[in-house]
SEVEXSE-78763 format. One record per residue: residue in three letters; z, x, y of N, C-alpha, C, O in turn. Coordinates in steps of 0.2 Angstrom, whole numbers, padded with zeros to 4 digits, always signed. Atoms other than C-alpha are relative to their C-alpha. Last residue first. Layout:
BEGIN
ALAZXYZXYZXYZXY ...
//
This chain:
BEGIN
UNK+0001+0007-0003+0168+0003+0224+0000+0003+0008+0000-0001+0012 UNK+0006-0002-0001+0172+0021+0216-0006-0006+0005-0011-0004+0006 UNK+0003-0008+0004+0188+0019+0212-0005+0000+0005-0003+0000+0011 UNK+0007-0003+0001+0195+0002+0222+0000+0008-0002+0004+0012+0000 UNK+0002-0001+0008+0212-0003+0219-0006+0001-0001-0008+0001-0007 UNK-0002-0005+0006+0219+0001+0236-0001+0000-0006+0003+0003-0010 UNK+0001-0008-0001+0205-0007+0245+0004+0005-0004+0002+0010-0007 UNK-0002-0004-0006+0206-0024+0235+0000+0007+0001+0000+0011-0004 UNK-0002-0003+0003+0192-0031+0224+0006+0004+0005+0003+0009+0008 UNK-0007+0003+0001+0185-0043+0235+0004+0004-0005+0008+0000-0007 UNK-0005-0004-0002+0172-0030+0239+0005-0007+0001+0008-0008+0006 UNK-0001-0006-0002+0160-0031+0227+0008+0001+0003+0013+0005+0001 UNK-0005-0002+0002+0162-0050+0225+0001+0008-0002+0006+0009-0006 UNK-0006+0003+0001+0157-0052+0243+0005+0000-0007+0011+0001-0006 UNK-0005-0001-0004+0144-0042+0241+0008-0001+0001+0013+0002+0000 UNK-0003-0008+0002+0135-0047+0226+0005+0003+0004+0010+0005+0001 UNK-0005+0002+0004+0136-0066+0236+0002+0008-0005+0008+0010-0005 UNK-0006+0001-0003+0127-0059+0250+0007-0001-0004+0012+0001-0003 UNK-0003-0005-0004+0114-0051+0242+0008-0001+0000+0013+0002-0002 UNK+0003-0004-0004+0110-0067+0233+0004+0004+0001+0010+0003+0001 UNK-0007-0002-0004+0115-0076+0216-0005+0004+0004-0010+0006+0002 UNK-0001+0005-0007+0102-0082+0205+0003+0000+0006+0003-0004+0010 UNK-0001+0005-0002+0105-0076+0190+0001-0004+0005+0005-0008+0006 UNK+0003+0002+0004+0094-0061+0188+0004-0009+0000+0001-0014+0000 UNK+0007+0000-0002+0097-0055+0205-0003-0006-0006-0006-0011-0004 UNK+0001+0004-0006+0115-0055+0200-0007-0005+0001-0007-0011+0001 UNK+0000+0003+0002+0111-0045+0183+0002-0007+0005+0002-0012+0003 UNK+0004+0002+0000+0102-0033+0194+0002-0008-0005-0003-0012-0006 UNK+0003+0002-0006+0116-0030+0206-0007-0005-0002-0010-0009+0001 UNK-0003+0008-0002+0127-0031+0191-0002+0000+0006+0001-0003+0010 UNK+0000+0004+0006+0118-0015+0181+0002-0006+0003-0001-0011+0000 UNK+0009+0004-0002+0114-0007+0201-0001-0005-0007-0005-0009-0006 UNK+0000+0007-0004+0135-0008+0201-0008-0002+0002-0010-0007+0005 UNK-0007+0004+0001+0139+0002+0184-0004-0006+0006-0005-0011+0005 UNK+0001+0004+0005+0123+0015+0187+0004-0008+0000+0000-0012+0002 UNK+0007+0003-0001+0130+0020+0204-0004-0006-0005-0005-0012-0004 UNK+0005-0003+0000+0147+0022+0194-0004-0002+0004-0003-0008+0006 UNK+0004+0004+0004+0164+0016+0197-0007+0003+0002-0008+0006+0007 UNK+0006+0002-0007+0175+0031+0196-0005-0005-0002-0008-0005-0008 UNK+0004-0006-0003+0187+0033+0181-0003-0003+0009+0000-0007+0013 UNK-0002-0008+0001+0192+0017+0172-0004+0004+0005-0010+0002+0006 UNK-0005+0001+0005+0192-0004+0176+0002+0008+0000+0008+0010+0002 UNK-0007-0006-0004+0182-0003+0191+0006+0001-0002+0011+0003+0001 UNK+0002-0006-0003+0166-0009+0183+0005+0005+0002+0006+0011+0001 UNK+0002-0005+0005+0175-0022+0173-0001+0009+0003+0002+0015+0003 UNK-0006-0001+0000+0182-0030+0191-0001+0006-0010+0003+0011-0011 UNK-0002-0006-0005+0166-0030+0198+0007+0003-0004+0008+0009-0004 UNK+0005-0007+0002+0159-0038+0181+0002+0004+0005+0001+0010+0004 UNK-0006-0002+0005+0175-0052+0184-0007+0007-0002-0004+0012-0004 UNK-0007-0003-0002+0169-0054+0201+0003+0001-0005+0009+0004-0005 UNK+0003-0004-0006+0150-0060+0197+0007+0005+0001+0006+0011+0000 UNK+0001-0006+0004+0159-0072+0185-0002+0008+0002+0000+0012-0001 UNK-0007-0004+0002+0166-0081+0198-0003+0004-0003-0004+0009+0000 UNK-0005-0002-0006+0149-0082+0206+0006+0003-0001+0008+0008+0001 UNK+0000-0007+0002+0143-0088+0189+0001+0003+0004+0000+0009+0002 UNK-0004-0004+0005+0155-0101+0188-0005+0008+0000-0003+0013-0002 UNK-0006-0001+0001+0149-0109+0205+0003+0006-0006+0005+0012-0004 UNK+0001-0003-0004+0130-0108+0202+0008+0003+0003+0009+0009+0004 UNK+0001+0003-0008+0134-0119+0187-0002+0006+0003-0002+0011-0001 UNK-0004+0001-0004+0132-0113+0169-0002+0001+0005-0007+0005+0006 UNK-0006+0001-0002+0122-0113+0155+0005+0000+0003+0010-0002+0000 UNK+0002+0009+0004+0105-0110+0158+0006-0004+0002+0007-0007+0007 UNK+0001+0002-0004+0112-0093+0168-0004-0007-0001-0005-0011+0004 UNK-0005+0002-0003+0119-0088+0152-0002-0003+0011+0002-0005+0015 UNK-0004+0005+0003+0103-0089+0143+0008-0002+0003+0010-0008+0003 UNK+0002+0005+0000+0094-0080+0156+0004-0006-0004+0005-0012-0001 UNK+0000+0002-0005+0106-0067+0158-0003-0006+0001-0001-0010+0005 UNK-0006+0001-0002+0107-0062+0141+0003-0004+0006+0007-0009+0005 UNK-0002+0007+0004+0090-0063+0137+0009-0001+0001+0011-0007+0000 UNK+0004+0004-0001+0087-0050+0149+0000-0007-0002-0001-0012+0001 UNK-0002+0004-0006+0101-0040+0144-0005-0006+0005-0002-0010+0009 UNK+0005-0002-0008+0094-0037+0127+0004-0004+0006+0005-0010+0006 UNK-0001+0007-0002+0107-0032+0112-0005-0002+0009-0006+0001+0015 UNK+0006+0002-0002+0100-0016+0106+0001-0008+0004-0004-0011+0006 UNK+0004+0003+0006+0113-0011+0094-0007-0004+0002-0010-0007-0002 UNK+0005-0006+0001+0122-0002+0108-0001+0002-0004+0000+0008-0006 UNK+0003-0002-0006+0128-0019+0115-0002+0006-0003-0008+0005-0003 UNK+0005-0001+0001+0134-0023+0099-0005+0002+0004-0011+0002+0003 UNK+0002-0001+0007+0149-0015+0097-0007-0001+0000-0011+0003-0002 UNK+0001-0005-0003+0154-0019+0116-0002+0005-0005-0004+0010-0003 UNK+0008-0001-0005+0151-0036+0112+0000+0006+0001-0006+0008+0003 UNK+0008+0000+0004+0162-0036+0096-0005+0002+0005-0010+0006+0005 UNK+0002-0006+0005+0176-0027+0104-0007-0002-0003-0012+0002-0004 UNK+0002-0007-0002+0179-0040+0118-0003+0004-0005-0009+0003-0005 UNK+0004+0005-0003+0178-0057+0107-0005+0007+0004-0011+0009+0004 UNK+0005-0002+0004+0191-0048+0097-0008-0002+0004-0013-0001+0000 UNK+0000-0007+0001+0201-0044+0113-0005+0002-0006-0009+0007-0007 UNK+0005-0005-0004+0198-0061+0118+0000+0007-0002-0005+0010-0002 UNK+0007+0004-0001+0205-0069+0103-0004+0002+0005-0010+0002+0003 UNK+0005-0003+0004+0218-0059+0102-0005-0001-0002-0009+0003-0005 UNK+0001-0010-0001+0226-0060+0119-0006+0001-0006-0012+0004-0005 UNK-0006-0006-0001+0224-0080+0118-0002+0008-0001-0007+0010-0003 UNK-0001-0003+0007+0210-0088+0125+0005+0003+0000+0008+0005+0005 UNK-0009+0001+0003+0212-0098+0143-0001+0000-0008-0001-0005-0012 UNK+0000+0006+0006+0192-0098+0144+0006-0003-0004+0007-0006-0009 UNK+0007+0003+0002+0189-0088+0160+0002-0008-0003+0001-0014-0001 UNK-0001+0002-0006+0206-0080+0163-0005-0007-0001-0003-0013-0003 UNK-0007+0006-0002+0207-0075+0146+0002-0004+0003+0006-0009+0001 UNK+0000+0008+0006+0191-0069+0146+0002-0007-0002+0000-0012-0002 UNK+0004+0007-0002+0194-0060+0160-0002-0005-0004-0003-0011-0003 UNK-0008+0006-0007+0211-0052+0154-0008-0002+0002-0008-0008+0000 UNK-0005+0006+0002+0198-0047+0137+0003-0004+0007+0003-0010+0007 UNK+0006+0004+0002+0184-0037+0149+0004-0006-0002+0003-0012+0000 UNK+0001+0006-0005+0199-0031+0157-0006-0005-0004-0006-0011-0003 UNK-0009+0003-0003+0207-0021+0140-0003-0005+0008+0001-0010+0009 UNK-0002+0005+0005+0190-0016+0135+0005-0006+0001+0005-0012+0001 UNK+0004+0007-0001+0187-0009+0150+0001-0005-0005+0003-0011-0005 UNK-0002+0005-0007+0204+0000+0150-0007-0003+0001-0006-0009+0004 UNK-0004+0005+0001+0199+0006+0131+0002-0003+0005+0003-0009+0003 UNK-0008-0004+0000+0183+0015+0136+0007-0005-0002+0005-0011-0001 UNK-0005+0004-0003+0166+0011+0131+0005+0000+0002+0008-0002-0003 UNK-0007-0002+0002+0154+0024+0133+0002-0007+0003+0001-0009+0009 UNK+0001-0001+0009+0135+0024+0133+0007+0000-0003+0009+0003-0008 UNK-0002-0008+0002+0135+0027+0151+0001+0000-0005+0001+0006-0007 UNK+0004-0002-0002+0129+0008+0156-0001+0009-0004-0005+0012-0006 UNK+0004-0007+0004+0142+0005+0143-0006-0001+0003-0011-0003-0001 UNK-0006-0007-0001+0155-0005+0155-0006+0006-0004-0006+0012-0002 UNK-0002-0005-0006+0140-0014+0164+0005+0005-0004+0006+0011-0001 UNK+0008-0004-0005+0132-0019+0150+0001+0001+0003-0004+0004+0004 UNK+0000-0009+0003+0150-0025+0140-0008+0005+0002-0010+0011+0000 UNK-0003-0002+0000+0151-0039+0155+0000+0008-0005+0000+0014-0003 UNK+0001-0003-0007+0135-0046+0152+0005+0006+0002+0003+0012+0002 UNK+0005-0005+0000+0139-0046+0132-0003+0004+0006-0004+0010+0007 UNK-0004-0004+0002+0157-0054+0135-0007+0004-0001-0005+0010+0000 UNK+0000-0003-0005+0146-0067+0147+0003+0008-0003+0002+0013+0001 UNK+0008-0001-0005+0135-0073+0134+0003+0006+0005+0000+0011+0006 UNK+0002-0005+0002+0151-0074+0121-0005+0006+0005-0005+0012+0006 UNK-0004-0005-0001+0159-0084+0133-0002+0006-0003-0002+0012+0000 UNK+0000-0001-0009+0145-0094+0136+0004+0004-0001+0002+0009+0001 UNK+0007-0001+0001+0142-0099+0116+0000+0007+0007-0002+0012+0007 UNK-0003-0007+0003+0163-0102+0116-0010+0004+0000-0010+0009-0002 UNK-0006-0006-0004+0160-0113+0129+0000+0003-0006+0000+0009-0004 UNK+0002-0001-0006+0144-0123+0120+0005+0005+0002+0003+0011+0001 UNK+0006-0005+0001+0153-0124+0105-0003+0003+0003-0003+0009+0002 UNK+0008+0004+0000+0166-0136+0113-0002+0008-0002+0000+0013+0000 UNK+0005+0001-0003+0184-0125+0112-0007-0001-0003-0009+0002-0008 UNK+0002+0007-0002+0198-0122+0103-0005-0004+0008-0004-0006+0013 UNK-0003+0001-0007+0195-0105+0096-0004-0007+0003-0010-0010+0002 UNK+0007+0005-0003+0196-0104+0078+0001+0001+0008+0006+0003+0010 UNK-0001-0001-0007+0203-0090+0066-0004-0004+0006-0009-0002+0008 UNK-0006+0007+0000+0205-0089+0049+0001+0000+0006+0007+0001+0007 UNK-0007+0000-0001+0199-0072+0050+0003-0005+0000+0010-0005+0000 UNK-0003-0005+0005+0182-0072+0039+0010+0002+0001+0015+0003-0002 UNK-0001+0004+0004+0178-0088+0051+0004+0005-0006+0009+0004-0009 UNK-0005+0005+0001+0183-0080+0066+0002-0002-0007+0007-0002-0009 UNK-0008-0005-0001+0174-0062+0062+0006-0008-0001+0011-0008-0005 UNK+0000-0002+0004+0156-0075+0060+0009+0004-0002+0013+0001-0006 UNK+0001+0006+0004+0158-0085+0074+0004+0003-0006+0010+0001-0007 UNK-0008+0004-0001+0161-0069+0083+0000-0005-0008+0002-0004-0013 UNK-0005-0005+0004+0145-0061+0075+0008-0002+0000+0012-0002-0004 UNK-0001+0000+0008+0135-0074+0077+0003+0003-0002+0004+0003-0008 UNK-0004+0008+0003+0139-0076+0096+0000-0002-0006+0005-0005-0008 UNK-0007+0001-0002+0137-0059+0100+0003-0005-0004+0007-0006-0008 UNK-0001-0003+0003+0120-0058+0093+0007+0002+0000+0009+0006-0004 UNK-0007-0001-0005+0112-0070+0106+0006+0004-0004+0011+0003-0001 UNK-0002+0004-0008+0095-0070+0105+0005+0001+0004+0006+0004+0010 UNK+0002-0006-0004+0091-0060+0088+0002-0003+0008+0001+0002+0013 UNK-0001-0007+0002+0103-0068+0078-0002+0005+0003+0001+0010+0004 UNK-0002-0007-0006+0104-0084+0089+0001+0008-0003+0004+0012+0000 UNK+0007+0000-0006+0092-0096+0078+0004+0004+0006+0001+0005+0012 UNK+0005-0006+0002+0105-0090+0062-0005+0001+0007-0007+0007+0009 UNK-0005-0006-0002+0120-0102+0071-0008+0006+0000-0011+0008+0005 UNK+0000+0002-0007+0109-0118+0068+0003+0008+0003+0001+0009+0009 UNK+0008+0001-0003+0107-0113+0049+0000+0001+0006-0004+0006+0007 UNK+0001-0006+0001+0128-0110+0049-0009+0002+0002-0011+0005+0007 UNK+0006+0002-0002+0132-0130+0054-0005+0011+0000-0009+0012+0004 UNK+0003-0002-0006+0150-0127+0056-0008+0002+0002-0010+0005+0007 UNK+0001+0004-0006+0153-0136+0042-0001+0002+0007-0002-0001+0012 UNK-0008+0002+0001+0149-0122+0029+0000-0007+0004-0006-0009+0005 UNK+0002+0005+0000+0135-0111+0021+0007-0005+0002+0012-0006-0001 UNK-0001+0000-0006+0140-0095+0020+0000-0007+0003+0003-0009+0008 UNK-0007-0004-0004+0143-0093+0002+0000-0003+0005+0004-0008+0005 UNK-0004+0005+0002+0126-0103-0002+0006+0000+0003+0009-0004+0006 UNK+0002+0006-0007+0116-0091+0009+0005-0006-0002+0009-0009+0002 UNK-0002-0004-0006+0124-0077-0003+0000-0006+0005+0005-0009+0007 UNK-0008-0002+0002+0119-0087-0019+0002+0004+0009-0001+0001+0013 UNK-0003+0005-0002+0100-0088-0013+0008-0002+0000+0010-0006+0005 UNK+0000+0002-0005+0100-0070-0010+0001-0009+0002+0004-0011+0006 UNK-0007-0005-0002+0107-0066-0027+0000-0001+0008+0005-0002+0011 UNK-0007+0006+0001+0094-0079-0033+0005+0004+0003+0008+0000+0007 UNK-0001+0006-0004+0080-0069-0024+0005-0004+0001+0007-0008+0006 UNK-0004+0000-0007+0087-0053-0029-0001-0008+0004+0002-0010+0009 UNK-0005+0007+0001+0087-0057-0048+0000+0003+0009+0006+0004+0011 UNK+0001+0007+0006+0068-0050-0054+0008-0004+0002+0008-0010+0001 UNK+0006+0005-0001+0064-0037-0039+0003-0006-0004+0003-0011-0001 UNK-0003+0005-0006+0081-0027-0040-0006-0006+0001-0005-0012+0002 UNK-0008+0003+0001+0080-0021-0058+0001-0003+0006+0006-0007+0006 UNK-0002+0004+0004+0063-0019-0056+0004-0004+0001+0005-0009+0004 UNK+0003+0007-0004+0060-0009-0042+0001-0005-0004+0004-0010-0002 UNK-0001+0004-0008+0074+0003-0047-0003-0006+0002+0000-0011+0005 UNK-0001+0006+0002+0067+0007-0066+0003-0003+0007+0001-0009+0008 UNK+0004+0004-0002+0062+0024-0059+0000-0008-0002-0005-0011+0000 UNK+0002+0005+0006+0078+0031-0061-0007-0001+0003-0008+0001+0009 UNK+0007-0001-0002+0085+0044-0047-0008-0005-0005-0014-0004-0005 UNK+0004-0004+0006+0100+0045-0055-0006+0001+0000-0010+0004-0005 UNK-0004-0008+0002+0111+0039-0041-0004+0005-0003-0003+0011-0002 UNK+0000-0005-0009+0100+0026-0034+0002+0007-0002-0001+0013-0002 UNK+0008-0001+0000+0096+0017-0054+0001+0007+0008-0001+0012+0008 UNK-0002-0005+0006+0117+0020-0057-0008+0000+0002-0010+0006+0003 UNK-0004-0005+0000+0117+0009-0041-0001+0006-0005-0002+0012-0002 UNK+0005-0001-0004+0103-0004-0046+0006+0008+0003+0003+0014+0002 UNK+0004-0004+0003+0114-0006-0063-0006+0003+0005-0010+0007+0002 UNK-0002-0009+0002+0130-0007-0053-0006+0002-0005-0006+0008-0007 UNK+0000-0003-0002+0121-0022-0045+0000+0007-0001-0003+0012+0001 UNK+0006+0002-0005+0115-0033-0056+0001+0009+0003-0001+0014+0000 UNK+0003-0001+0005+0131-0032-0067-0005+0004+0004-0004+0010+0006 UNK-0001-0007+0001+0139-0035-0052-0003+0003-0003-0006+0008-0001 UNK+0001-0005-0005+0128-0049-0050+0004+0006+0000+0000+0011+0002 UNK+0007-0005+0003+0130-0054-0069+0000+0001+0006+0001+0007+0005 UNK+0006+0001-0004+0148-0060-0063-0005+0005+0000-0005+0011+0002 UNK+0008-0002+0004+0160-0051-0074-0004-0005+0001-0007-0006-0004 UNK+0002-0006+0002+0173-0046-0059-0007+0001-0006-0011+0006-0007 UNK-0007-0002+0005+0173-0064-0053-0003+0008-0002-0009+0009-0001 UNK+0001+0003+0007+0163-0069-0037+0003+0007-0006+0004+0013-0005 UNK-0005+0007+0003+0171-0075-0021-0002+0002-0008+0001-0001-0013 UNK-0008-0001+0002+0166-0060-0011+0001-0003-0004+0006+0000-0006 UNK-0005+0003-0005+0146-0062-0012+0007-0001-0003+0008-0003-0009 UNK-0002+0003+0003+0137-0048-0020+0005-0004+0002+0010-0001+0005 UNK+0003+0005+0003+0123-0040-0011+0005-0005-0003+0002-0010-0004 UNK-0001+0007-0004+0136-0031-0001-0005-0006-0001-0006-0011+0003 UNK-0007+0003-0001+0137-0018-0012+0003-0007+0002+0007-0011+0001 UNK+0002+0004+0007+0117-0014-0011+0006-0005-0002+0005-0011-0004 UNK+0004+0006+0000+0121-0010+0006-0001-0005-0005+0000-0011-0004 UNK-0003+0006-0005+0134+0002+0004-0003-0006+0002+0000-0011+0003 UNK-0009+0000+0005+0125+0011-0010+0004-0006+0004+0005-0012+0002 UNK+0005+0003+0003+0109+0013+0003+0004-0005-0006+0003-0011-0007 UNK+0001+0008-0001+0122+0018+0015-0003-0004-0006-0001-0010-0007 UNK-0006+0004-0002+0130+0032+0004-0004-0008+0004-0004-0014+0001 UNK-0001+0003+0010+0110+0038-0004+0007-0005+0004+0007-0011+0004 UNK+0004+0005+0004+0105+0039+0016+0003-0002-0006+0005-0008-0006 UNK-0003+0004-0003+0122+0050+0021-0005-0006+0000-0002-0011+0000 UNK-0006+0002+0000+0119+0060+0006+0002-0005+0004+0007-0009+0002 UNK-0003-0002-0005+0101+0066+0010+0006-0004-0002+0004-0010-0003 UNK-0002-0006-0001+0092+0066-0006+0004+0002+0005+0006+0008+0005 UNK-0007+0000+0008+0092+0049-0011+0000+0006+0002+0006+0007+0001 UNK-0006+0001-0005+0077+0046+0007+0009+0002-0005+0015+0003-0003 UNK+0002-0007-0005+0063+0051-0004+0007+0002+0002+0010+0007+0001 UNK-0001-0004+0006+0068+0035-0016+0001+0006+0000+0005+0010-0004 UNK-0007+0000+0004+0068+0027-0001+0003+0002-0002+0009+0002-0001 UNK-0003-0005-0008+0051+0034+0007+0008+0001-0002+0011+0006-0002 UNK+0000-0007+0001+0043+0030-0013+0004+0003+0007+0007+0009+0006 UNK-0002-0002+0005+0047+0011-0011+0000+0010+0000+0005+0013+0001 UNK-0008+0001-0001+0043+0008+0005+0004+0003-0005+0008+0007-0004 UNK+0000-0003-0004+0025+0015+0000+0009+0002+0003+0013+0007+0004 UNK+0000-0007+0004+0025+0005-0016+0004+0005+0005+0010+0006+0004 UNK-0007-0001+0006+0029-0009-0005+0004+0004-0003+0010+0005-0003 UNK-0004-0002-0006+0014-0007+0009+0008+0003-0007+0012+0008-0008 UNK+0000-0006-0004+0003-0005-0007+0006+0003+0004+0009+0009+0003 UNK+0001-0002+0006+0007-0021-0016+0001+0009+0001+0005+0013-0002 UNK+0007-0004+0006+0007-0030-0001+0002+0004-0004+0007+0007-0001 UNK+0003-0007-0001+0021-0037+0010-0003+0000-0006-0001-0004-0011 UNK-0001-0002+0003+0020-0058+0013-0002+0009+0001-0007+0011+0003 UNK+0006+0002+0003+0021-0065+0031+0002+0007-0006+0005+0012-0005 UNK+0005+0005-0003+0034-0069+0042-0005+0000-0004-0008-0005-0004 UNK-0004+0007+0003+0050-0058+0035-0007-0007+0000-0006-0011-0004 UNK+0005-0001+0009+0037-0042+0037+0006-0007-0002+0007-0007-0008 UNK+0005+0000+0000+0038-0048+0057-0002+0000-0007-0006-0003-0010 UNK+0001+0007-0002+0057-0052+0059-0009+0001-0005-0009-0002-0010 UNK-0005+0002+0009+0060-0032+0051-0002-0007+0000-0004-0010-0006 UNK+0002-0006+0008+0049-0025+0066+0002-0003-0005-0003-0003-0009 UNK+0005+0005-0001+0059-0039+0078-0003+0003-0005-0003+0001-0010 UNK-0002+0008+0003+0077-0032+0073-0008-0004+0001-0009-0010-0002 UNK+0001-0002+0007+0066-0015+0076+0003-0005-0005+0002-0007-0011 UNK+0008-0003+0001+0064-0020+0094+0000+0002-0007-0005+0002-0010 UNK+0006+0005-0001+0081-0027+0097-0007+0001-0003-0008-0002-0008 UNK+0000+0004-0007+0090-0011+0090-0003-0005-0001-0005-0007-0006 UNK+0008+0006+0000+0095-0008+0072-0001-0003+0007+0002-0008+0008 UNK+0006-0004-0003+0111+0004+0071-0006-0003+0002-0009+0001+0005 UNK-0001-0005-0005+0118+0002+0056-0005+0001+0004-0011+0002+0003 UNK+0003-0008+0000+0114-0012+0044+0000+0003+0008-0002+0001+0013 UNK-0005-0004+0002+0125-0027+0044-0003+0006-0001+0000+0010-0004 UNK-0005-0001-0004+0113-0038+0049+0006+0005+0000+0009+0007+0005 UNK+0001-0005-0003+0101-0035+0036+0003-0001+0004+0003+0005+0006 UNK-0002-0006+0003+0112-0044+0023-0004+0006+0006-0001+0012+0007 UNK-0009-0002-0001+0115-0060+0033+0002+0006-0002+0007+0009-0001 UNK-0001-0003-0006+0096-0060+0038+0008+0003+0000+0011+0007+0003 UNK+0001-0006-0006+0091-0059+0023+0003+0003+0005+0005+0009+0006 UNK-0003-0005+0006+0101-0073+0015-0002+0007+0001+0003+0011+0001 UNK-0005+0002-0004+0094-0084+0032+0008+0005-0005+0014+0008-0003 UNK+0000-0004-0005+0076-0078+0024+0008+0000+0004+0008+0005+0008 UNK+0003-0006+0000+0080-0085+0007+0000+0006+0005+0002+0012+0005 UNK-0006-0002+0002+0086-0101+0013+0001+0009+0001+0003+0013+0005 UNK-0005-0002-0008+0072-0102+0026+0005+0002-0004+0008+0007-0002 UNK-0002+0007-0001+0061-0100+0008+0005+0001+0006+0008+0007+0007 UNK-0005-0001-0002+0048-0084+0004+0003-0004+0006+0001-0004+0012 UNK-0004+0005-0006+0035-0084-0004+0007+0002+0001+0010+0005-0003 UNK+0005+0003-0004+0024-0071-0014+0000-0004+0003-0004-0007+0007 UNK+0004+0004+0003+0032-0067-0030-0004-0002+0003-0009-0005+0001 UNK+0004-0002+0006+0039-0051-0023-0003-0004-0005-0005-0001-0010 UNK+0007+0003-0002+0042-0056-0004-0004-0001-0007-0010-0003-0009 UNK+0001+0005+0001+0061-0054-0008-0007-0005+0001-0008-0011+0000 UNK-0003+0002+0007+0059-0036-0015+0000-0009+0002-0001-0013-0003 UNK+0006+0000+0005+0047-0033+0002+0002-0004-0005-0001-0009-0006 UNK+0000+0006-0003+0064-0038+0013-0006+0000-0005-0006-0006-0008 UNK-0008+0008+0004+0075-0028+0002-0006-0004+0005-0004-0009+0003 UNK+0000+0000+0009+0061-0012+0006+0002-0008-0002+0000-0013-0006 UNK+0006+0003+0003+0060-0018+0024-0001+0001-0006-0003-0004-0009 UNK+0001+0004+0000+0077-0012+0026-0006-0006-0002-0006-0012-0004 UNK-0005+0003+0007+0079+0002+0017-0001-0007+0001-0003-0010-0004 UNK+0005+0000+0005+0063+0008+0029+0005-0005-0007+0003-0009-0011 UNK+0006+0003-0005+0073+0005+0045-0003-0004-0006-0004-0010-0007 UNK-0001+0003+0001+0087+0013+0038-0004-0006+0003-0002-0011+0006 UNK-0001-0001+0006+0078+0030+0033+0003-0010+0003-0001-0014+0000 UNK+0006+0003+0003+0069+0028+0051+0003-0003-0008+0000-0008-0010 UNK+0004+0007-0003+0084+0029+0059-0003-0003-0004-0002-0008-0006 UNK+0004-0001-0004+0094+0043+0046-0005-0007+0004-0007-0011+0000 UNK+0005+0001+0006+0111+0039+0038-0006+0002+0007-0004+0003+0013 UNK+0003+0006-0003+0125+0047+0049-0007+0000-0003-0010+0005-0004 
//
């Protein structure tokens, strides 16, 4: 497993390299953002750390700095592998085996490997275009820009979108409802990993409420499932979670919904303390009283109650 900090710093490096003339365009940051997304591990708060040197140019100094911790960082094998893996996915799928980004690439590779000092270069002079290129790829009729203003909000919803579209895969529903599904499939994966563990039978109800919910089929909920419980302990904030889904829908729907999080809770094992103070306070947070927490507590029938 690469090191926190090591992939912290990789990533301000790539964000430096794009700062290296001294501006830097929404394309350009929307090309960022598509490559630091895919880094391991990155909570809310270090997703915000990375937001901050995206906002204003890095120095000369800070740069260097990044630069030497990285270069530092080539000696631990599970650092050098991501670093590698990262760089990888500078090149967008569609393009031909002698595409100068390859090029590009396996010459900043051969630089990681061999401990080069030529690195800042060879990545400084074509990464802007390489990120413009990238933004290009993505770019679609689903209004992709619009999408980016939920990376750190709602990080569920980008990532689905995202999996459909690589899957060839739509769910027929208004924007808005698949927005809310996501919303809830995040609430929902925060009660199953209060304990830092997902198990397969939450999984497996998270999906049947889905289902219920948004009449998705099996595997449309199921991937909808996995993502959120993927990114839920990548720092996804429950705070934001609840407010934005409680924008969104009536007083009604999230009452039902209130009963499909008992119903997660009491999916495996014993239901926790933990498990029903996480939907006591996601209750709270949307409006729902006492009484209504109660009630979908104990509509759950007595012989299928655990720990309830």
């Amino acid at each position: 497993m690469a090191d926190k900090r090591f992939i912290l710093e990789l990533g301000k490096l790539l964000i430096a390299a794009a700062w290296a003339d001294g501006t830097l365009s929404t394309k350009e940051i929307n090309g960022l953002k598509e490559l630091l997304f895919q880094l391991p591990d990155i909570s809310g708060e270090e997703w915000m750390e990375l937001e901050l040197y995206m906002a204003s140019p890095v120095g000369e100094a800070e740069r260097q700095r990044l630069l030497d911790r990285v270069m530092a960082g080539m000696g631990s094998a599970s650092d050098k592998a991501l670093a590698l893996e990262t760089l990888g996915k500078l090149v967008p799928p569609e393009a031909s085996e002698s595409d100068q980004q390859r090029e590009v690439v396996q010459q900043l590779r051969e630089d990681l490997e061999q401990g080069r000092g030529g690195f800042w270069d060879h990545l400084r002079r074509p990464f802007r275009r390489m990120l413009n290129l990238r933004g290009e790829h993505y770019r679609d009729e689903q209004d992709r820009e619009s999408r980016l203003e939920d990376f750190i909000k709602n990080t569920i919803y980008f990532q689905v979108t995202m999996a459909l579209r690589d899957r060839g895969m739509t769910f027929d529903l208004p924007d808005g409802e698949v927005r809310k599904l996501c919303l809830a499939a995040g609430l929902m994966a925060r009660v199953a990993g209060v304990d830092h563990v997902v198990s397969s039978e939450e999984t497996t109800v998270m999906g049947q409420v889905l289902q219920r919910h948004w009449a998705l089929t099996e595997d449309q909920a199921q991937l909808v499932a996995e993502i959120s419980h993927h990114r839920i302990f990548r720092g996804l904030d429950s705070v934001r979670l609840v407010k934005r889904f409680k924008e969104l829908t009536t007083r009604k729907e999230r009452n039902e919904f209130l009963h499909g999080l008992f119903e997660v809770a009491n999916a495996a094992d014993q239901t926790s303390f933990e498990e029903i103070e996480e939907i006591r306070g996601i209750a709270q947070g949307m409006d729902l009283s006492h009484q209504d927490f109660l009630d979908a507590k104990l509509a759950i029938p007595r012989e299928d109650r655990k720990g309830l």
